[in-house]
C-alpha positions in Angstrom: -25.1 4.7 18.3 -26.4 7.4 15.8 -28.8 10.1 16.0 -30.1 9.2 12.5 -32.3 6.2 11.5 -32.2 7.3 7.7 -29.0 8.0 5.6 -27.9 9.0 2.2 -25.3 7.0 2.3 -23.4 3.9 4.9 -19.8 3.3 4.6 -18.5 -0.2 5.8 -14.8 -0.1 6.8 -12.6 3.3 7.9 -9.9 2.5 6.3 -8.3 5.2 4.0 -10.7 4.1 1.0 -14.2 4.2 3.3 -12.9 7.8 4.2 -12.3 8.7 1.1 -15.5 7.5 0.2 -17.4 9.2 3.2 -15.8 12.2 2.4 -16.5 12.6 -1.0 -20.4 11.9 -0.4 -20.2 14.1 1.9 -19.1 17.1 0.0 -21.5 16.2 -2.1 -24.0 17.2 0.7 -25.1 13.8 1.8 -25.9 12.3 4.9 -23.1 9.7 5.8 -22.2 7.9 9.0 -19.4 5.5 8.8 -19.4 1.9 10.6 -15.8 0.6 11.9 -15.1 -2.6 13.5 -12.7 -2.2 15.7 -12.1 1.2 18.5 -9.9 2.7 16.4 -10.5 4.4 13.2 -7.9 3.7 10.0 -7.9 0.5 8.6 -4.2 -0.5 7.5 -3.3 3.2 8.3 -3.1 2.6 12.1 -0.3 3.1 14.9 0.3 1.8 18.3 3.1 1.3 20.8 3.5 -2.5 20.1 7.0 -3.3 21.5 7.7 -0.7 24.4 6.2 1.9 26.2 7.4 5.1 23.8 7.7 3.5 20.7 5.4 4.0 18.1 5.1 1.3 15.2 2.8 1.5 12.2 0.3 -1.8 12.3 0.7 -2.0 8.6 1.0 1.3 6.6 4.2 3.6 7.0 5.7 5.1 3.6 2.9 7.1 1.8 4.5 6.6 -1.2 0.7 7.7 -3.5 -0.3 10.3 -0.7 1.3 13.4 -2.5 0.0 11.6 -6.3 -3.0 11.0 -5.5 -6.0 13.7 -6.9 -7.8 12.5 -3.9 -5.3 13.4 -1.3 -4.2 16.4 -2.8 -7.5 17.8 -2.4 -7.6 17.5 1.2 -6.1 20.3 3.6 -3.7 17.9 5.1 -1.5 21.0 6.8 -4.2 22.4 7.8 -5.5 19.5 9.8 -2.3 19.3 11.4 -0.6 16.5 9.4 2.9 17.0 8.8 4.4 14.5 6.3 8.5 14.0 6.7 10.6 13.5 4.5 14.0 11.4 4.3 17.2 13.0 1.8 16.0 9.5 -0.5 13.0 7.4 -0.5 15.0 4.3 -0.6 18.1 2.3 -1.3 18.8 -1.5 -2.4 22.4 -2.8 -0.8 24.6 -4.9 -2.0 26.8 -7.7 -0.7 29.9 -5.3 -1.8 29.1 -2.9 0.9 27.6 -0.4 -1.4 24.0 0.9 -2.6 22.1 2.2 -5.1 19.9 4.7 -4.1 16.6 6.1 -5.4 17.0 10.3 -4.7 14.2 12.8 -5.9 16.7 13.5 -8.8 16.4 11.2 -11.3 19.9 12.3 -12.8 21.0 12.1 -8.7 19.8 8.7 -8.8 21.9 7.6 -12.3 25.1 8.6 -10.8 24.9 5.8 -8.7 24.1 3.5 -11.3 27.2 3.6 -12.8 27.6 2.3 -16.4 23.4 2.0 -16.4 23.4 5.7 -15.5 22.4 7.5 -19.2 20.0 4.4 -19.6 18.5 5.2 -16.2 18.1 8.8 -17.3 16.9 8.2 -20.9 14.1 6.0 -19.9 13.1 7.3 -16.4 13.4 11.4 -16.9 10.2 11.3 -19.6 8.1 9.5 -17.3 8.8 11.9 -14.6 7.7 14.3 -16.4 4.7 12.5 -17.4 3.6 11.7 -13.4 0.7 14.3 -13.1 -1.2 12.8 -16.8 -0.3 9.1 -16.1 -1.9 9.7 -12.4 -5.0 11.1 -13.6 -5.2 7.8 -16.2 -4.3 5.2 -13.9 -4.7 5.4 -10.5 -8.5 4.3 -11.4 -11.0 2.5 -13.7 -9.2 1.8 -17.1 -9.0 4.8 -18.9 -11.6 4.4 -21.9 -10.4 6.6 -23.5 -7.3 8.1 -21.7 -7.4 11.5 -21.3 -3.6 11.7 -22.1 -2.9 8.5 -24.8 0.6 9.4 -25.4 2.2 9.5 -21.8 -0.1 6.6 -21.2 1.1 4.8 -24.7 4.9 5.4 -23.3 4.1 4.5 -20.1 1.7 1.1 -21.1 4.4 -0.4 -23.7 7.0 -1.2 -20.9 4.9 -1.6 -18.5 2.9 -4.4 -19.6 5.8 -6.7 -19.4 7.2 -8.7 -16.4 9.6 -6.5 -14.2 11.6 -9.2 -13.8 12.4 -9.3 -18.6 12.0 -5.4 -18.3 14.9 -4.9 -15.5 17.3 -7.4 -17.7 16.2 -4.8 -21.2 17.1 -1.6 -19.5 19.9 -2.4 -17.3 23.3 -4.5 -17.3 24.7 -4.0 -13.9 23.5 -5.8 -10.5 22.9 -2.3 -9.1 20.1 -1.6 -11.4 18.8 -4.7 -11.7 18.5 -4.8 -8.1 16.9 -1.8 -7.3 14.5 -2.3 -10.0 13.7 -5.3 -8.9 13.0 -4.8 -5.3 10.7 -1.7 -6.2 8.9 -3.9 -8.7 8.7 -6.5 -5.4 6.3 -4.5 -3.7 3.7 -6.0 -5.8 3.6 -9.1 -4.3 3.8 -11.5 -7.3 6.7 -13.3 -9.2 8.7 -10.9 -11.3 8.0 -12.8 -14.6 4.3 -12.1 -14.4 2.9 -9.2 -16.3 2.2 -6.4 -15.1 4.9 -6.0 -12.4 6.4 -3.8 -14.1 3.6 -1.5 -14.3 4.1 -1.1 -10.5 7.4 -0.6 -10.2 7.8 2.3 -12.5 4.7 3.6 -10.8 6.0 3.9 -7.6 9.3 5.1 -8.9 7.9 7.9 -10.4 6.1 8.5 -7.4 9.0 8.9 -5.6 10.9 10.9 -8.3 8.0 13.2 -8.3 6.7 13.8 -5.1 8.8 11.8 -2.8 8.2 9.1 0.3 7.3 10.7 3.0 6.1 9.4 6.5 3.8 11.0 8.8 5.2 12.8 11.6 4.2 10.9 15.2 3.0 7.4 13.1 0.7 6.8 10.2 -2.9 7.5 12.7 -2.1 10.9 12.4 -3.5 10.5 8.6 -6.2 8.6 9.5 -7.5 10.7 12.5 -6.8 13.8 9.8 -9.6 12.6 7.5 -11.6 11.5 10.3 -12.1 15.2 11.6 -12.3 16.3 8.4 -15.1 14.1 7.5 -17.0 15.0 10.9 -16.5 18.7 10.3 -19.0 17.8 7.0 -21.3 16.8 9.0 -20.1 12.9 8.9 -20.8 10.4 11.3 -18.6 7.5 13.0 -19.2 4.4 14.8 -16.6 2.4 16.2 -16.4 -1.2 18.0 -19.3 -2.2 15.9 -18.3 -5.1 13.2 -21.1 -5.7 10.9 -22.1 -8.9 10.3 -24.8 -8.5 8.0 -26.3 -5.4 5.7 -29.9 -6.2 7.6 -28.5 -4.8 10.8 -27.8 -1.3 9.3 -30.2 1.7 9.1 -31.7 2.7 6.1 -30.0 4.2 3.1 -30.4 5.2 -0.3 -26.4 3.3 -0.7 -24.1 0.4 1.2 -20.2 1.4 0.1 -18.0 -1.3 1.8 -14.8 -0.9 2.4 -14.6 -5.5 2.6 -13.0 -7.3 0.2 -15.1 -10.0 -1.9 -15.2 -12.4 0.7 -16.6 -10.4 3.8 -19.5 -8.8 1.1 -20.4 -12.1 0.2 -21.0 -12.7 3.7 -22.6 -9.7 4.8 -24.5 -9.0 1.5 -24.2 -12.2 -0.8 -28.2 -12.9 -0.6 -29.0 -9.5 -2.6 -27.0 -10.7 -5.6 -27.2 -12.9 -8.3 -25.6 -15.9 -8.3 -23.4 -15.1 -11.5 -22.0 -12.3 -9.5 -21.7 -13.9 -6.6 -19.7 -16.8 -7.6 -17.4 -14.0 -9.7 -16.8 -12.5 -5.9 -16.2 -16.1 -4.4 -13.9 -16.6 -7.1 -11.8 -14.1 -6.3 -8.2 -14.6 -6.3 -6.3 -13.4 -2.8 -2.2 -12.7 -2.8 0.4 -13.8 -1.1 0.5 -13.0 3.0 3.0 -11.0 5.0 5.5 -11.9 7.7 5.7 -8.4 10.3 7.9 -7.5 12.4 8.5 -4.6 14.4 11.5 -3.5 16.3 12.6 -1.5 19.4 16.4 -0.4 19.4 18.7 1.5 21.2 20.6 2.9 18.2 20.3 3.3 14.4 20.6 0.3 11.7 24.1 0.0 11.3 24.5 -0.2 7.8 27.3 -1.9 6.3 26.4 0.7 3.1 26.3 4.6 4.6 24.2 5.8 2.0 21.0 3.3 3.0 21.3 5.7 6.5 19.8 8.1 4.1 16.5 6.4 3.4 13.6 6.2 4.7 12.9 2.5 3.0 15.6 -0.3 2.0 14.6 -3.4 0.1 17.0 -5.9 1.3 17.6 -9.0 -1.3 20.7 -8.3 -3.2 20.7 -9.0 -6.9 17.6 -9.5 -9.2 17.5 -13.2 -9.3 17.3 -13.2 -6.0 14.8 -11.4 -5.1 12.7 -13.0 -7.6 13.4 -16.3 -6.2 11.7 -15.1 -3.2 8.3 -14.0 -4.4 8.3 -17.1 -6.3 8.3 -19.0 -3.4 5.8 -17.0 -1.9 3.1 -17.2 -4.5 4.0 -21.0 -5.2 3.3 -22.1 -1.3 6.7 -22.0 -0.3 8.3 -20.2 2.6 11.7 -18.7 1.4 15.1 -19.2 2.2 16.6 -15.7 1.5 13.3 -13.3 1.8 13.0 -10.0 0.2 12.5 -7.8 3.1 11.2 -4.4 2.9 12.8 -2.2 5.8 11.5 1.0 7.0 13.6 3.4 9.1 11.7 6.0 10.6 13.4 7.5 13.4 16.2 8.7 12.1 13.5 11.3 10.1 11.0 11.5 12.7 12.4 10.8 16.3 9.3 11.5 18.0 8.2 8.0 17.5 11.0 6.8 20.0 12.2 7.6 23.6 15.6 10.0 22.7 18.3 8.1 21.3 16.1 4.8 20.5 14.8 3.9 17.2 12.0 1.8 15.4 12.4 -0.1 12.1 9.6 -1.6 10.7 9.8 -4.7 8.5 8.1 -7.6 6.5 8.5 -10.2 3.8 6.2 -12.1 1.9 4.8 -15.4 2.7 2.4 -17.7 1.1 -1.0 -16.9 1.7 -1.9 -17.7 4.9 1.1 -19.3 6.3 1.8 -20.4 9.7 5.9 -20.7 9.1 7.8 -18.5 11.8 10.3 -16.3 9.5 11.9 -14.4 12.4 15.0 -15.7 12.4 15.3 -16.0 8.4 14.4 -11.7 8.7 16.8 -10.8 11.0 19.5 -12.9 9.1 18.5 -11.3 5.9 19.4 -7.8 8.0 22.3 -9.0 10.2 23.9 -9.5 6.3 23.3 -5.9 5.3 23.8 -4.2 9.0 26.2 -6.1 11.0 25.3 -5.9 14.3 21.7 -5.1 13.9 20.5 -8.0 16.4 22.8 -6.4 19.2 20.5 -3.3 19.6 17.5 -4.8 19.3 15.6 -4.2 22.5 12.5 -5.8 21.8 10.3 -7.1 18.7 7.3 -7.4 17.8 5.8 -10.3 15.3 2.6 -10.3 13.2 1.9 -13.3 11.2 -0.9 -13.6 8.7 -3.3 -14.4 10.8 -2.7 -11.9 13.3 -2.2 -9.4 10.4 -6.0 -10.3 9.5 -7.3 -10.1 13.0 -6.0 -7.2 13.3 -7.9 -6.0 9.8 -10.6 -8.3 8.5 -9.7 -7.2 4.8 -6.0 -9.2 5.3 -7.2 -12.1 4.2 -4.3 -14.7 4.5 -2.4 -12.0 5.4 -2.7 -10.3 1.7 -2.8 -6.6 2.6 -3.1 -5.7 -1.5 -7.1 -6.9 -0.9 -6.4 -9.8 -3.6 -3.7 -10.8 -5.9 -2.7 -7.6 -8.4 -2.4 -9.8 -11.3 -2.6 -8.6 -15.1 -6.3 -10.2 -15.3 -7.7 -8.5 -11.9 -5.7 -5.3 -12.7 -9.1 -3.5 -13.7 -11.6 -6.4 -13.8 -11.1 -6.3 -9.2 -13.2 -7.8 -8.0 -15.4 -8.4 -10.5 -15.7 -8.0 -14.5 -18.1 -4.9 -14.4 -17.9 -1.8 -16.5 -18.4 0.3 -13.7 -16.3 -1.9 -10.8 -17.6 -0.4 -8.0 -21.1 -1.2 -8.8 -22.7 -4.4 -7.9 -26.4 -6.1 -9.3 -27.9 -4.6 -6.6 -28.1 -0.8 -7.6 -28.0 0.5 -4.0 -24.4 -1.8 -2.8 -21.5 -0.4 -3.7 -17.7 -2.1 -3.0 -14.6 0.9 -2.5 -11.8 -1.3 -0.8 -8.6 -2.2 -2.6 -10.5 -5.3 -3.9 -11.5 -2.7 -6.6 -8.7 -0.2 -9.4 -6.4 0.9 -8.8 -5.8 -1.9 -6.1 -3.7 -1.9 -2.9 -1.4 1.3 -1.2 -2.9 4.4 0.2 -4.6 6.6 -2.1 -8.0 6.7 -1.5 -8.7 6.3 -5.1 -11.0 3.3 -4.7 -13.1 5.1 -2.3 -13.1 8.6 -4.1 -14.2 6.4 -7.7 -16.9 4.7 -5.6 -18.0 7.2 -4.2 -18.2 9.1 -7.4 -20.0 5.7 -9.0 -23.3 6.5 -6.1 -23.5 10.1 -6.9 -23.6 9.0 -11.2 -26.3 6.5 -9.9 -28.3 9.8 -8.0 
């Protein structure tokens, strides 16, 4: 256990946002020690060798596609700590039943030409935003900006954005090809396409990868984890693994509680120190749609029926627009899909020290209603067999998570939702909780800093770095 019985501050959870958090008190000079369920440190940022002996598979995070825009990140030495991100010549590609694909490359004028007649509209309404990626991070991957520090990229940013990706992709675009690879960007979100503000996610992570690229970290996504985990220790930051906390009465004494839980799990560790009001707003709290997970082991590449998605480190598989939307319809309605939208990660081919030589591990998922038991195996490996013929032949062995499993394996999955709750336009900046300062509950020395709070779910560290910043404002 710790040497300590008496701490500035306790963080709850080691996932990317509890480091952050940790991290940030303790620059700050304050004593932290961080609590962690389970042996290993990370949270959704975890590897492990879950299909042979030699191959190393991401648990849930792979493509660090806000590392690089995140202020939080980019004030850590990652080099120096001995992370070394990869990248792939595109961060990812959409094929088509034709054999071809578009393909999202750092250029955005790269990326028009294969767009084809949507090329100058890909260019006219994409290149400005680019340009805008540094001022619309610093506004939005937080709070809500009151007032933004940069109101007119955020005013040509917040116009399209607001609207469903699904009206937004049919404004812009005329051909499948754009339609489609806006659409299964703007999928990563989790909810239909015709809900506001998918949009808003889709050109966020587009501009992302226009910026400052997808990368993947060199030898499996723990690498990042462990990274900030010395770091934080080298400041004098302690961590305790294999010890889940069940309640906020079993921890030493601090001057502040930061969890890294979503609504539920601080109900039930902390739920007697609040008001009722507050506490029913966290019971309230609305939970996404699950995911399906599978891992593979092969003894050669994808074969892609397109060439150019052998370029990419991620391929949304779905074909056209309405398609894809059909999917996460099902999913948030109860309904397990027909055709899923699979998002497809290809490591190996970038970073073969994740396999034995010649072998390869791809990395896949779809979305499922919220806690489903429905075995989507086959109806995944279908939806790949149509884009890489062949695909099942070189599988060597697979690996399945379902959302149950996906939660066992981190308590903050609830139902298999790994966003920490649904990212709809209502708890965009209200998560989990309608506060002025989110992160803060009613009891001045509990503190929430998981992706249950803005900017919400992928790795960034944001949550915890706000949070964190919301105890020192209270000292």
């Amino acid at each position: 256990m710790t040497r300590r019985t008496r701490y500035d501050a306790i963080v709850v959870g080691s996932g990317p946002n509890g480091l952050a958090a940790a991290i940030t008190l303790a620059r700050a000079g304050r004593s932290v020690v961080v609590y962690e369920a389970n042996a290993t440190i990370g949270g959704g940022v975890r590897s492990d060798e879950l299909t042979l002996p030699g191959f190393i598979h991401d648990t849930c995070s792979t493509v660090q596609s806000f590392a690089l825009a995140s202020p939080f990140f980019k004030s850590i030495p990652l080099a120096d700590l001995g992370v070394e991100l990869v990248y792939a010549p595109a961060a990812f590609a959409h094929p088509l039943d034709d054999g071809t694909a578009a393909v999202l490359e750092r250029s955005v004028a790269a990326t028009s030409e294969t767009l084809e007649r949507d090329a100058a509209a890909y260019r006219r309404f994409m290149q400005p935003l680019v340009g805008d990626a540094d001022k619309l991070n610093a506004d939005l991957l937080g709070p809500l900006p009151l007032p933004p520090r940069h109101p007119i990229a955020l005013a040509r940013f917040g116009l399209p954005a607001l609207l469903p990706a699904r009206l937004l992709g049919e404004l812009l675009f005329r051909s499948d090809r754009a339609r489609g690879l806006f659409a299964g960007v703007a999928a990563h979100t989790m909810l239909p396409l015709e809900m506001p503000p998918t949009a808003a996610y889709a050109l966020m992570l587009m501009i992302s990868a226009h910026a400052t690229g997808w990368p993947i970290v060199k030898g499996g996504s723990q690498n990042l984890a462990n990274a900030l985990a010395r770091y934080f220790c080298s400041l004098g930051g302690e961590i305790v693994t294999s010890h889940r906390v069940e309640t906020i009465d079993e921890l030493p004494s601090a001057r502040a509680y930061v969890f890294d839980v979503t609504p539920r799990q601080l109900v039930k560790i902390a739920g007697d120190r609040f008001p009722s009001a507050y506490r029913r707003a966290l019971e309230k709290f609305r939970y996404g749609p699950g995911v399906f997970k599978m891992d593979f082991a092969l003894d050669g590449p994808v074969p892609w029926k397109a060439q150019d998605c052998a370029r990419a480190v991620t391929v949304h598989l779905g074909g056209t627009l309405p398609e894809i939307a059909q999917s996460e319809r099902d999913a948030w309605q109860g309904r397990p899909t027909e055709k899923p939208y699979v998002l497809l990660v290809q490591q190996t081919p970038f970073d073969p020290t994740r396999a034995p030589a010649g072998k390869h591990t791809v990395w896949a998922y779809c979305h499922v209603p919220h806690g489903s038991t429905f075995d989507m195996t086959e109806r995944i490996e279908t939806q790949i067999e149509r884009f890489a013929p062949g695909f099942r032949d070189r599988i060597l062995a697979r690996h399945v998570m379902t959302p149950a499993e996906m939660e066992q394996r981190n308590a903050n999955y609830i139902g298999g939702d790994i966003n920490g709750g649904a990212q709809t336009l209502w708890q965009l900046y209200t998560r989990p909780a309608a506060r002025i300062v989110p992160y803060s509950t009613p009891a001045k020395d509990i503190f929430i800093c998981s992706s249950s709070t803005p900017p919400g779910g992928g790795v960034h560290g944001m949550c915890g770095y706000h949070a964190a910043r919301a105890v020192l404002r209270r000292d």
